[in-house]
C-alpha positions as CSV (number, residue, x, y, z in Angstrom):
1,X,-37.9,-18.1,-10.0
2,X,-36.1,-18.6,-13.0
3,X,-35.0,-22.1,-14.2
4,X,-32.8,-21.0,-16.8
5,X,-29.2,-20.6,-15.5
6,X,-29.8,-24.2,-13.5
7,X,-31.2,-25.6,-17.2
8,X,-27.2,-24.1,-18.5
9,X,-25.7,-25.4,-15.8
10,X,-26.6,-29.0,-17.1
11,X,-26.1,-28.0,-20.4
12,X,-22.6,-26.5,-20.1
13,X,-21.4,-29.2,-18.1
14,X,-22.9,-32.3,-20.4
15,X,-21.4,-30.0,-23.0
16,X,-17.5,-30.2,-21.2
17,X,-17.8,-33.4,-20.6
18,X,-18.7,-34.2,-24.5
19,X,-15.2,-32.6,-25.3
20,X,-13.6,-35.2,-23.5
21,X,-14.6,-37.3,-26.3
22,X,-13.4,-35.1,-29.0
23,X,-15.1,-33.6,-32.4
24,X,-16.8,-36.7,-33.0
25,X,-18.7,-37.1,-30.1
26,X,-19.0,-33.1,-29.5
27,X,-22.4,-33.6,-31.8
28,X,-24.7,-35.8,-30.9
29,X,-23.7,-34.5,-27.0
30,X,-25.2,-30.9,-28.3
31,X,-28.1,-33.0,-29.9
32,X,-28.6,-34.9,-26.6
33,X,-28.4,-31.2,-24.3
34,X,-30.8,-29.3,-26.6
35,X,-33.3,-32.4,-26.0
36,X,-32.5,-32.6,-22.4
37,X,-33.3,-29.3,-22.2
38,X,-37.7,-29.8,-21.3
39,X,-36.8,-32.8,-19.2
40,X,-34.4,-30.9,-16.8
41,X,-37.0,-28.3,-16.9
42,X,-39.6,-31.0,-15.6
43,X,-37.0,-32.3,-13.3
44,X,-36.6,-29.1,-11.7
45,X,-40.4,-28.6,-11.3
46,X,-40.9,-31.7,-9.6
47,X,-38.3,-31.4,-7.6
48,X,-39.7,-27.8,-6.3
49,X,-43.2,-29.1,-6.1
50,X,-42.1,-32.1,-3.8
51,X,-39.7,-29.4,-1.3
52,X,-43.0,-27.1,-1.1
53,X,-45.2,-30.1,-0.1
54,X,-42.8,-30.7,2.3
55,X,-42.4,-26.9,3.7
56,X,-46.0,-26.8,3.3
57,X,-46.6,-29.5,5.9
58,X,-44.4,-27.6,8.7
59,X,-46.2,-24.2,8.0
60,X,-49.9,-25.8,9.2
61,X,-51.7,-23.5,9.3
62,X,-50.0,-21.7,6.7
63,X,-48.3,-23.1,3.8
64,X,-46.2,-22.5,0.5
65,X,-48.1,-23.0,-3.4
66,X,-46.0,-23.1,-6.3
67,X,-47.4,-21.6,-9.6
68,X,-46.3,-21.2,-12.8
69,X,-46.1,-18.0,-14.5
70,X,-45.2,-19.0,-18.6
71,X,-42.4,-21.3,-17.7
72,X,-41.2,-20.0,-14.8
73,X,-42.4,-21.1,-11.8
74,X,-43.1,-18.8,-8.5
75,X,-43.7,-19.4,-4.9
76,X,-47.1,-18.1,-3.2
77,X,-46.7,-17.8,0.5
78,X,-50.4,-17.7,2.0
79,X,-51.5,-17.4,5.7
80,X,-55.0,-17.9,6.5
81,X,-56.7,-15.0,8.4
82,X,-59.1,-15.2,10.8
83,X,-62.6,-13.6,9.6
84,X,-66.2,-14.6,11.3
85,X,-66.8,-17.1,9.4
86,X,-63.4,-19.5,9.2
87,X,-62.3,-21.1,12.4
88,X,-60.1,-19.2,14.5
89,X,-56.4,-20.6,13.0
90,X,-54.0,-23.1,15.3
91,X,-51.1,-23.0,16.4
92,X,-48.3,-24.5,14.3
93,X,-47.3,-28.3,15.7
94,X,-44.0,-28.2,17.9
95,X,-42.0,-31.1,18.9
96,X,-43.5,-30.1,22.4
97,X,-46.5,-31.6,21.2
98,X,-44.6,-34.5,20.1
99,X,-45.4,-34.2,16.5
100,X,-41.9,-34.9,14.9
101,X,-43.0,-34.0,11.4
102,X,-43.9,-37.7,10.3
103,X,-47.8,-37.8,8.5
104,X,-49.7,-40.8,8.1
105,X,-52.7,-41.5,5.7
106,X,-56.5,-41.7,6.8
107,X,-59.2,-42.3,4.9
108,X,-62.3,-40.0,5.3
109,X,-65.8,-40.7,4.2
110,X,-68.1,-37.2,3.5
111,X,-71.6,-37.0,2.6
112,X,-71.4,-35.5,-1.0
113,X,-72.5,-32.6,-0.1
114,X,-70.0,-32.3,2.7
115,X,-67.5,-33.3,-0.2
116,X,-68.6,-30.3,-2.4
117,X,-68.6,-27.5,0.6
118,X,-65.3,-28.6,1.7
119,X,-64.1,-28.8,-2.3
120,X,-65.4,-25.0,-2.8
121,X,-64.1,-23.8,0.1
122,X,-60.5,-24.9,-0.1
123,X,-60.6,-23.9,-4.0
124,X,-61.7,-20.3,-2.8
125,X,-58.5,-20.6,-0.1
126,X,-56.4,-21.5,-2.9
127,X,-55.4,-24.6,-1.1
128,X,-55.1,-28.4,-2.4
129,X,-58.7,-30.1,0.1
130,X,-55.7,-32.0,1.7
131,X,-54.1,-28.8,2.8
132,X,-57.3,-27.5,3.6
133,X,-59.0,-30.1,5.8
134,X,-55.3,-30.6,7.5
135,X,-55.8,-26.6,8.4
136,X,-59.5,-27.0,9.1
137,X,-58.7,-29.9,11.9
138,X,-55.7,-29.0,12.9
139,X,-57.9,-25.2,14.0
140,X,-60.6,-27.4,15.8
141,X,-58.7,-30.0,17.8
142,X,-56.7,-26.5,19.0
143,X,-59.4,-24.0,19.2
144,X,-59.8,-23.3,22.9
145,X,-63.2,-24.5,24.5
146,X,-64.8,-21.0,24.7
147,X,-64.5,-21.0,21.5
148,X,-66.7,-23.4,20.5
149,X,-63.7,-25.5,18.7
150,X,-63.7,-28.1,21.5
151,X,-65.1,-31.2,20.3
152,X,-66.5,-33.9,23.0
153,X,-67.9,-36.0,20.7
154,X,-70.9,-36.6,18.2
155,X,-72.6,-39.5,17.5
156,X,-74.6,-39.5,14.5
């Protein structure tokens, strides 16, 4: 995706607004846009990052990355695929389920070298360990009980 003609748009339109002003303020205002220019940049960024989060958290158990290529940034739809040994991928959340998009935090303890498996693993899925363990449960709490991803408890 490329961020310059939005990065213009700012420009050209701090720019009109300078001539309002006249000759003597037309200066410092093209001082001011050429400065403004790697904030709007970041702006931008953080804006995308925070809408793929969000379209992220509908697409369980897909979701959406964004990368940057130089200093233009890209979108990276993945999909996990079922192989032997992943678990078998749920079913998005529906309203039917009465999920209505809210999350909530949780905090979750791991034996370190739970912590490290679950680390490698989600770096290999090219997934953030929040996006992965949200995958990783969401598969097991859906898996079907032939499947083995029925949990009934574990005490330990």
């Amino acid at each position: 995706m490329e961020l310059d003609p939005y990065v213009d748009s700012v420009r050209e339109n701090l720019l009109a607004s300078a001539g309002i002003g006249g000759e003597e303020l037309r200066v410092p205002v093209e001082r001011l846009a050429a400065a403004l220019d790697a904030a709007v940049r970041l702006a931008l960024l953080e804006a995308l990052s925070d809408a793929v989060g969000e379209v992220s958290r509908d697409l369980v158990p897909g979701g959406v990355e964004l990368r940057l290529r130089g200093r233009s940034p890209e979108f990276v739809v993945t999909s996990p695929v079922a192989t032997p040994t992943t678990a078998p991928v749920a079913a998005p959340v529906t309203e039917e389920t009465g999920d209505e998009g809210a999350t909530s935090r949780t905090t979750l303890r791991l034996p370190e070298n739970l912590k490290v498996r679950v680390e490698s693993a989600a770096a290999a899925a090219h997934l953030s360990v929040n996006s992965w363990l949200v995958r990783a449960i969401g598969s097991a709490v859906d898996a079907p009980a032939s499947s083995g991803g029925s949990f009934h408890g574990w005490v330990g």
